[in-house]
C-alpha positions as CSV (number, residue, x, y, z in Angstrom):
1,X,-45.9,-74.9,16.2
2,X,-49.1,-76.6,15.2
3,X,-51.4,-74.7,13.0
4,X,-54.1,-75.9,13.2
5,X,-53.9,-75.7,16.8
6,X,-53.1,-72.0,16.3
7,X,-56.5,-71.3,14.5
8,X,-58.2,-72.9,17.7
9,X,-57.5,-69.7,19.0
10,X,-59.5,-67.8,17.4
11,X,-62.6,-69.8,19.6
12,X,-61.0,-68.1,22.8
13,X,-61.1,-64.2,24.0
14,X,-58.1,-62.9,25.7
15,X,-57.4,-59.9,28.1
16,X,-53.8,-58.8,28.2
17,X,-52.8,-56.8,31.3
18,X,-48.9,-55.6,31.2
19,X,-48.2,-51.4,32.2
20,X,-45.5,-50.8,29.6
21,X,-47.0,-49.5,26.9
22,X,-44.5,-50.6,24.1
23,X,-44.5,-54.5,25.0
24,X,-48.4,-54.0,25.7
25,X,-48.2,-53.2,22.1
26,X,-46.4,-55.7,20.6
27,X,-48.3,-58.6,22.4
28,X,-52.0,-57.0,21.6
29,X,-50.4,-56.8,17.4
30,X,-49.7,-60.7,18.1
31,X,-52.1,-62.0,19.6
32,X,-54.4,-60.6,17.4
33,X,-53.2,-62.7,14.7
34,X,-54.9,-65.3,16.0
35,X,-57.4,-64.2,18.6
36,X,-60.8,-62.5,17.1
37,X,-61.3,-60.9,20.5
38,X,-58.4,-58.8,22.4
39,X,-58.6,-56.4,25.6
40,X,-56.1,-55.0,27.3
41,X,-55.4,-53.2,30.2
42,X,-52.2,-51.1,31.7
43,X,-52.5,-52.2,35.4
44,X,-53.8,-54.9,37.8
45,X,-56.9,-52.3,38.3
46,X,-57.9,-51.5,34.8
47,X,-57.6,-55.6,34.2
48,X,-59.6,-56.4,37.1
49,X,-62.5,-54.0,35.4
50,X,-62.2,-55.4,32.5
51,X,-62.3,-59.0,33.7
52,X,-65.3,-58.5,34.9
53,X,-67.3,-56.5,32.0
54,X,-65.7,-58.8,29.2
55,X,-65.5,-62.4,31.3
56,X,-62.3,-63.2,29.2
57,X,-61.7,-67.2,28.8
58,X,-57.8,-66.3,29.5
59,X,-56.2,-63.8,31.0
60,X,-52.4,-62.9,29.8
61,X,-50.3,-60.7,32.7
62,X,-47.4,-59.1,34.0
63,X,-46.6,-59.5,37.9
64,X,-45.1,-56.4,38.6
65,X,-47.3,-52.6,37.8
66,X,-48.6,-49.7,39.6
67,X,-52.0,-49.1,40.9
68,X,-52.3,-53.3,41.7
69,X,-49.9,-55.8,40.3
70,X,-50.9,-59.1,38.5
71,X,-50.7,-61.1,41.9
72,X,-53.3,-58.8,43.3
73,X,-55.5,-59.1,41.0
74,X,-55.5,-62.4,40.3
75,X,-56.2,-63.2,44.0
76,X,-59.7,-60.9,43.6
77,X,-60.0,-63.5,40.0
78,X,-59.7,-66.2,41.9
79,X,-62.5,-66.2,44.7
80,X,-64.9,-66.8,42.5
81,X,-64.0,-67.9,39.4
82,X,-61.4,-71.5,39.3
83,X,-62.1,-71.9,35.3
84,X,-60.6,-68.7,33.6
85,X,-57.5,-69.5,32.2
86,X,-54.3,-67.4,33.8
87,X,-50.9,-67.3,32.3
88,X,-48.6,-65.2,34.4
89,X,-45.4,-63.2,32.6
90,X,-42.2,-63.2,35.2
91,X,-38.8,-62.2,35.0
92,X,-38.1,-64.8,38.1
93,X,-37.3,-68.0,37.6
94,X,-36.4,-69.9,41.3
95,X,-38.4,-72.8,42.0
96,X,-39.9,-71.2,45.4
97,X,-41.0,-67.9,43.3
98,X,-42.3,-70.2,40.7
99,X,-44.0,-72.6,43.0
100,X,-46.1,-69.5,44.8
101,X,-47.6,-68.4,41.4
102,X,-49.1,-72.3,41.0
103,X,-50.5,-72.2,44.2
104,X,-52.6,-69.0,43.6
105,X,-53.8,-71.6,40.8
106,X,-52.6,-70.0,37.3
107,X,-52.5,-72.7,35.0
108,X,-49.1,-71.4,33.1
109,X,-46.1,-69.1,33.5
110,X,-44.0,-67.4,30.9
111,X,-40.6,-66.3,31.6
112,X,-39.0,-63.1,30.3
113,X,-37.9,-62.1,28.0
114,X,-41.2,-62.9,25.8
115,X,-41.5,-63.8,22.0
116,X,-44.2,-65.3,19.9
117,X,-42.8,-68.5,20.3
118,X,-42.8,-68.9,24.3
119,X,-46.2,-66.8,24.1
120,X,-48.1,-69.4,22.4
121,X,-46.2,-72.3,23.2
122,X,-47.3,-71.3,26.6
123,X,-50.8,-70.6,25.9
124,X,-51.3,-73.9,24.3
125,X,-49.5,-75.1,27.2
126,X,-52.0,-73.3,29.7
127,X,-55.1,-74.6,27.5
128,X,-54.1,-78.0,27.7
129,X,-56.8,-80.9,26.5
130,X,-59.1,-78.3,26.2
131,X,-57.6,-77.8,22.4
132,X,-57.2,-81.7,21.9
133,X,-59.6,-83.8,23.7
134,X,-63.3,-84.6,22.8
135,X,-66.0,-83.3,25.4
136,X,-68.2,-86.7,26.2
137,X,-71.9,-85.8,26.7
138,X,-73.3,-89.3,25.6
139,X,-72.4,-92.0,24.1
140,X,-73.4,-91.0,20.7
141,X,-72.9,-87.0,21.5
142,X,-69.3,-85.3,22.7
143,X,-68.0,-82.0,21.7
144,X,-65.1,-81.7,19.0
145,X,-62.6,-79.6,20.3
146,X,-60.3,-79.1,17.6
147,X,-63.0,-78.7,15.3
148,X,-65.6,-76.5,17.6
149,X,-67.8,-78.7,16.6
150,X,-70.8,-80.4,18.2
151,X,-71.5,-84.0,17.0
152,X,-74.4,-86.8,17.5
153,X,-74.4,-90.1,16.0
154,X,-71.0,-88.8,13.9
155,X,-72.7,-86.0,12.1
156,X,-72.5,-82.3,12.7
157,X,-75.0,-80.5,14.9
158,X,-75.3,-77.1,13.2
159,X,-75.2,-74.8,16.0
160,X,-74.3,-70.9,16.8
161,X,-71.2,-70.0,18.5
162,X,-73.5,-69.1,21.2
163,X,-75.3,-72.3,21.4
164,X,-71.9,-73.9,21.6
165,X,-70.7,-71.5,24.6
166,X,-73.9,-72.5,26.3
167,X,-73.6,-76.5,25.9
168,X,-69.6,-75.8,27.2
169,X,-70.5,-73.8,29.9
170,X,-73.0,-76.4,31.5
171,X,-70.1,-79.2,30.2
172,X,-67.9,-76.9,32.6
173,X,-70.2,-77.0,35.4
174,X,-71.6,-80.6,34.6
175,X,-72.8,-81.9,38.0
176,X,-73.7,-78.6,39.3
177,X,-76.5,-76.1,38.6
178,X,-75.3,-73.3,36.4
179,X,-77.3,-70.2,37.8
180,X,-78.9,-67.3,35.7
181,X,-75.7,-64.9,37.0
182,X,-73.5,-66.9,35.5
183,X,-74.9,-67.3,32.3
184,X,-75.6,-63.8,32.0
185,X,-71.7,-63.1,33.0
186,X,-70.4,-65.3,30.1
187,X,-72.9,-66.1,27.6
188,X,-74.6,-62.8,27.6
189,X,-71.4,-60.8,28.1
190,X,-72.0,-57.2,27.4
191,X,-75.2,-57.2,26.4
192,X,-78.5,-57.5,29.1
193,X,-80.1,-60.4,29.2
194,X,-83.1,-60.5,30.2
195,X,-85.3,-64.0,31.6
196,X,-87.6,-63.5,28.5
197,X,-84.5,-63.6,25.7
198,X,-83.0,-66.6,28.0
199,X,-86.3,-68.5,27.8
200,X,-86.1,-67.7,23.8
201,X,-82.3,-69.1,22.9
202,X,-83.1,-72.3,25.4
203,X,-85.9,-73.2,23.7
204,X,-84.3,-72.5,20.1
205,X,-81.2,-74.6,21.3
206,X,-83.3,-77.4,22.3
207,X,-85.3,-77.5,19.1
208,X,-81.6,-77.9,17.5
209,X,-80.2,-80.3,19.7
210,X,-81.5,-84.1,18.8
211,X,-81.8,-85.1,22.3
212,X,-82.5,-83.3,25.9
213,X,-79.4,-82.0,27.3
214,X,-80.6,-79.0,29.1
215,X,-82.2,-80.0,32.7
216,X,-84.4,-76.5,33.7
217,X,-83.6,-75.8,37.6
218,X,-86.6,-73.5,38.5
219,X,-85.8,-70.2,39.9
220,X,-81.7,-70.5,40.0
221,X,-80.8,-72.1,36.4
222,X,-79.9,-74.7,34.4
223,X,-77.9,-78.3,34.3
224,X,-76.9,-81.0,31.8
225,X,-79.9,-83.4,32.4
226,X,-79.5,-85.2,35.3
227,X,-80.1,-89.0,33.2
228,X,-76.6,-88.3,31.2
């Protein structure tokens, strides 16, 4: 396994939902290796909760639990939200089985019995070329991935991690307006953001960045700037 693909990781949260205690344990110690931020949850209804008070950029379950299973509740996940990541654990391995957890649009599976190997091979899987491609804004700006860095004109931006959620968030939603709801649900987190803070950290971030990426959308949000 790569390395330094490993300590990409540690950019990512995680929310692992699996209802037997002792492999719940196990995965929470492993993951933690490598992810800075771990949740978990026993059930599809304790995950669900937590989905929504964290905003988790992946989400690791089992299918089968009391309460709700995995399938359940990634159904309610996936109304509204298309971009979280969601690896699905299974014991089943026919195509037709496997074929009905793609189309409720998981981005990876992991077949049982689970080790750290198939664990992160499939979360690096799931991720895909968001650990190894650049993010284009311009010409002369694009996001390092493997780095986490931002760059214009081949030097370093020096930015916060929050700054740099923000910039991939719009990046995630270029071409569309990215309302005050949502940036409160995963910039903001678990803290209240309020308009005045918002108004404070745009117009810090702009100050940083050396050209105008952030497009204002009065009343409802923000974009990347509509000239890019």
């Amino acid at each position: 396994m790569d390395e330094k693909i490993l300590e990409r990781f540690s950019n990512y949260s995680i929310l692992c939902v699996e209802d037997e205690a002792g492999i719940r344990k196990r995965l929470v110690n492993t993951l933690k290796y490598y992810f800075d931020d771990v949740v978990d949850a026993a059930n599809g209804e304790e995950g669900y909760e937590l989905y929504l008070e964290y905003k988790p950029d992946i989400i690791l379950s089992d299918i089968e639990m009391p309460e709700q299973n995995g399938i359940e509740m990634v159904k309610k996940i996936r109304e509204k939200d298309f971009h979280t990541i969601i690896i699905m654990v299974t014991a089943y391995s026919n195509e037709e089985y496997l074929l009905d957890l793609i189309n409720l649009n998981i981005n990876h599976y992991i077949l049982k019995p689970i080790n750290s190997e198939n664990l992160f091979s499939g979360i690096i899987k799931a991720l895909g070329e968001r650990l190894t491609s650049n993010l284009i804004f311009t010409q002369d700006c694009y996001f390092d991935v493997q780095r986490y860095e931002f760059i214009y004109q081949e030097s370093v931006v020096p930015l916060r991690k929050r700054d740099k959620e923000f910039l991939l968030l719009l990046y995630r939603y270029k071409n569309q307006i990215v309302s005050y709801e949502i940036i409160d649900e995963y910039i903001w987190k678990d803290k209240n953001m309020t308009m005045s803070a918002l108004k404070t950290f745009i117009k810090e971030l702009r100050q940083k960045l050396p050209i105008n990426l952030i497009e204002n959308i009065s009343q409802t949000g923000y974009k990347l700037n509509s000239i890019l």
